[in-house]
C-alpha positions in Angstrom: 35.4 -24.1 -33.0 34.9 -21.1 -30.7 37.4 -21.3 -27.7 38.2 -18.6 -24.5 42.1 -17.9 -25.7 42.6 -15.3 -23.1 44.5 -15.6 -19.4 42.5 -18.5 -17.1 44.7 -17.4 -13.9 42.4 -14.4 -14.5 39.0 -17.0 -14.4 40.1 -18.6 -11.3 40.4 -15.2 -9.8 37.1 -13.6 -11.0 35.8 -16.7 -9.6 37.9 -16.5 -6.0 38.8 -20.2 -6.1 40.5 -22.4 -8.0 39.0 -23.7 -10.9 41.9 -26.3 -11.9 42.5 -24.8 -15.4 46.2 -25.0 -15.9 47.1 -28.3 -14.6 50.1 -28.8 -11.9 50.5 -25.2 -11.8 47.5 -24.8 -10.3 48.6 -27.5 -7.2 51.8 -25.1 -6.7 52.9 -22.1 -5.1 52.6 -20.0 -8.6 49.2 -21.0 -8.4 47.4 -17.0 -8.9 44.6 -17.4 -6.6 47.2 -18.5 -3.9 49.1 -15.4 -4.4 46.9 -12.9 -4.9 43.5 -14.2 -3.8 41.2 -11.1 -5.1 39.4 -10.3 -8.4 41.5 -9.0 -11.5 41.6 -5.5 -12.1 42.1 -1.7 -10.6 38.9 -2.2 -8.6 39.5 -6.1 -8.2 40.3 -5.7 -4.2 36.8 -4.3 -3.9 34.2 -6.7 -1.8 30.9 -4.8 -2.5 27.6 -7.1 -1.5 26.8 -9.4 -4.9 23.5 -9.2 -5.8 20.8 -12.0 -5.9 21.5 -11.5 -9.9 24.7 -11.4 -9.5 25.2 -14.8 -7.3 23.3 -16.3 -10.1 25.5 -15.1 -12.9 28.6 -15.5 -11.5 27.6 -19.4 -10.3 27.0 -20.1 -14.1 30.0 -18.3 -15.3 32.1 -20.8 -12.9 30.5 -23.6 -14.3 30.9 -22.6 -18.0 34.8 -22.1 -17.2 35.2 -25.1 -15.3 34.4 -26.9 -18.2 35.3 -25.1 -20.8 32.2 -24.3 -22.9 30.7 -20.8 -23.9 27.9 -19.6 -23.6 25.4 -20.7 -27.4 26.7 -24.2 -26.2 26.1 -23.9 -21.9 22.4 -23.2 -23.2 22.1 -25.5 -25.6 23.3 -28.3 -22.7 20.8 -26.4 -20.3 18.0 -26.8 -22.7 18.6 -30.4 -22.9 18.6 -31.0 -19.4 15.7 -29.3 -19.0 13.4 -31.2 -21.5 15.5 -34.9 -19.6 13.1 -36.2 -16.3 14.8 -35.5 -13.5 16.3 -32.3 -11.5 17.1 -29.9 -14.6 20.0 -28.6 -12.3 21.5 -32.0 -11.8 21.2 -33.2 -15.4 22.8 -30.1 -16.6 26.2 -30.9 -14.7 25.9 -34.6 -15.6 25.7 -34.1 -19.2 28.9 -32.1 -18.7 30.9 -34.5 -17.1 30.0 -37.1 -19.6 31.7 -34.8 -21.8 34.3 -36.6 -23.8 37.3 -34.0 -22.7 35.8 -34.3 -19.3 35.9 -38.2 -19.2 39.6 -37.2 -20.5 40.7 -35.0 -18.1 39.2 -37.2 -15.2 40.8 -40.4 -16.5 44.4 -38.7 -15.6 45.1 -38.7 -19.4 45.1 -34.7 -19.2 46.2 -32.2 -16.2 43.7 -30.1 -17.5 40.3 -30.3 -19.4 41.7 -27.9 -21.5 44.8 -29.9 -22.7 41.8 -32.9 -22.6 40.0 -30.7 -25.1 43.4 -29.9 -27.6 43.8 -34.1 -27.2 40.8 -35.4 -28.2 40.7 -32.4 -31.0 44.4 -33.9 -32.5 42.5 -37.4 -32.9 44.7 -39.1 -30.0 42.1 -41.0 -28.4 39.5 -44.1 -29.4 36.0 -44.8 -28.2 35.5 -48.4 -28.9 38.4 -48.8 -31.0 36.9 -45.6 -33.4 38.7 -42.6 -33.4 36.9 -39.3 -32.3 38.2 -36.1 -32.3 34.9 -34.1 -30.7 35.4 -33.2 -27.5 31.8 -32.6 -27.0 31.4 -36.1 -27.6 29.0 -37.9 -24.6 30.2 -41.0 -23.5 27.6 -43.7 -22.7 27.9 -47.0 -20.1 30.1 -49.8 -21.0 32.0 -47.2 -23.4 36.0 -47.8 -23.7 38.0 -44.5 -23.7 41.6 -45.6 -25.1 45.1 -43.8 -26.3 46.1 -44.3 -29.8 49.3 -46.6 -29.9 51.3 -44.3 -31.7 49.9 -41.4 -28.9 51.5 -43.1 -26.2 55.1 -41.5 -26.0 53.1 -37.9 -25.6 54.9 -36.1 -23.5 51.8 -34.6 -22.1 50.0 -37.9 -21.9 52.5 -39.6 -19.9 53.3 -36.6 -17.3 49.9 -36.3 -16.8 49.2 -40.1 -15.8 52.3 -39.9 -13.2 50.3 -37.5 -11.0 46.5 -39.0 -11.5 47.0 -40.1 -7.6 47.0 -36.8 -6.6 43.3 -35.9 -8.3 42.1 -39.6 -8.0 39.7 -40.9 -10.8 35.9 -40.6 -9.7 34.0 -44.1 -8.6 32.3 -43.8 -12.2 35.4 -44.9 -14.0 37.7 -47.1 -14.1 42.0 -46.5 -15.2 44.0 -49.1 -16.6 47.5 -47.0 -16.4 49.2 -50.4 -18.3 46.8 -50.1 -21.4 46.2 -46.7 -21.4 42.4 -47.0 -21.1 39.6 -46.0 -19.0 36.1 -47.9 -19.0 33.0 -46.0 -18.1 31.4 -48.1 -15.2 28.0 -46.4 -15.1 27.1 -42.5 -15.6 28.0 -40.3 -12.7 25.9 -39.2 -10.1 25.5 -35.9 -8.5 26.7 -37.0 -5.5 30.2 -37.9 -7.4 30.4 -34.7 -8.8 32.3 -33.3 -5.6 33.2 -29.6 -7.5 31.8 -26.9 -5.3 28.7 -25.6 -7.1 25.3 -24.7 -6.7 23.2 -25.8 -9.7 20.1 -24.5 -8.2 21.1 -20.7 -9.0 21.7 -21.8 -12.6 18.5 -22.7 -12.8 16.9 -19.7 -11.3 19.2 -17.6 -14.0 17.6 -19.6 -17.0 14.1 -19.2 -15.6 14.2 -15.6 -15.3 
């Protein structure tokens, strides 16, 4: 399984905002785009005019960081939401977040999707009472996302549902700190999906 191993303080500040890939450090001081807020590299202080290509590219390069995936699977995701009804853009970001490490990571069970990912991977989490260890996995309504019983002293599990207030859990789901589970309401809606990106230039990439 094919995974980006290198620095993601780096990502975030290719990008020039934060992308939310390391968890609390990313809500503190140490956070790298709050300290040094420009791109990585000799030239990285540079601000020369982006292209229209270069808008698009760099809008579907945030997306494929924020949640993890590279780019074989980003189009395979893109092709499918382009052959769903609908707005090709919008089904593309909702078959994303209905990503099991996604669901995960938005549940609070995870500070980041990537410790969601390495999770769900080491078998620690049930869907409908059947383990799954894919974190490509897409959840469907009514579906019960729960932590193993022997999973429950993680240290990473457990910190990471202390601070869930301060991300919130989307409308979409619903938390049950108690039992450790999380119930999937209804699929999300774009309008829930409250990360700043424009789908539209993804789009316009894939149709060149």
């Amino acid at each position: 399984m094919a995974r980006y191993i290198g620095s993601v303080c780096r990502l975030c500040r290719r990008e020039g905002m934060k992308l939310f890939l390391k968890g609390e450090r990313c809500y503190s001081e140490k956070c790298a785009v709050t300290r040094r807020n420009y791109a990585p590299g000799q030239h990285g202080q540079r601000r020369p005019k982006p292209s229209e290509y270069g808008l698009q590219l760099r809008e579907k390069q945030k997306v494929k960081r924020i949640y993890g995936v590279l780019e074989r699977q980003f189009r395979g995701y893109f092709a499918r939401a382009d052959r769903r009804k609908g707005i090709t853009g919008e089904n593309l970001l909702l078959t994303l977040e209905q990503r099991l490490d996604s669901v995960v990571y938005r549940l609070g069970f995870a500070s980041s999707r990537a410790q969601a990912r390495q999770l769900v991977c080491h078998g620690h989490f049930l869907v409908n009472n059947r383990k799954v260890d894919i974190p490509s996995y897409l959840v469907k309504t009514g579906d019960v996302i729960q932590v193993r019983e022997r999973s429950r002293d993680l240290e990473p599990i457990k910190t990471a549902l202390e601070t869930v207030e301060q991300r919130g859990v989307p409308p979409w789901l619903e938390l049950d700190k108690e039992e450790f589970k999380g119930i999937v309401q209804q699929l999300p809606t774009r309008d829930q999906i409250t990360l700043p990106i424009q789908e539209q230039l993804i789009v316009e990439l894939y149709s060149k």
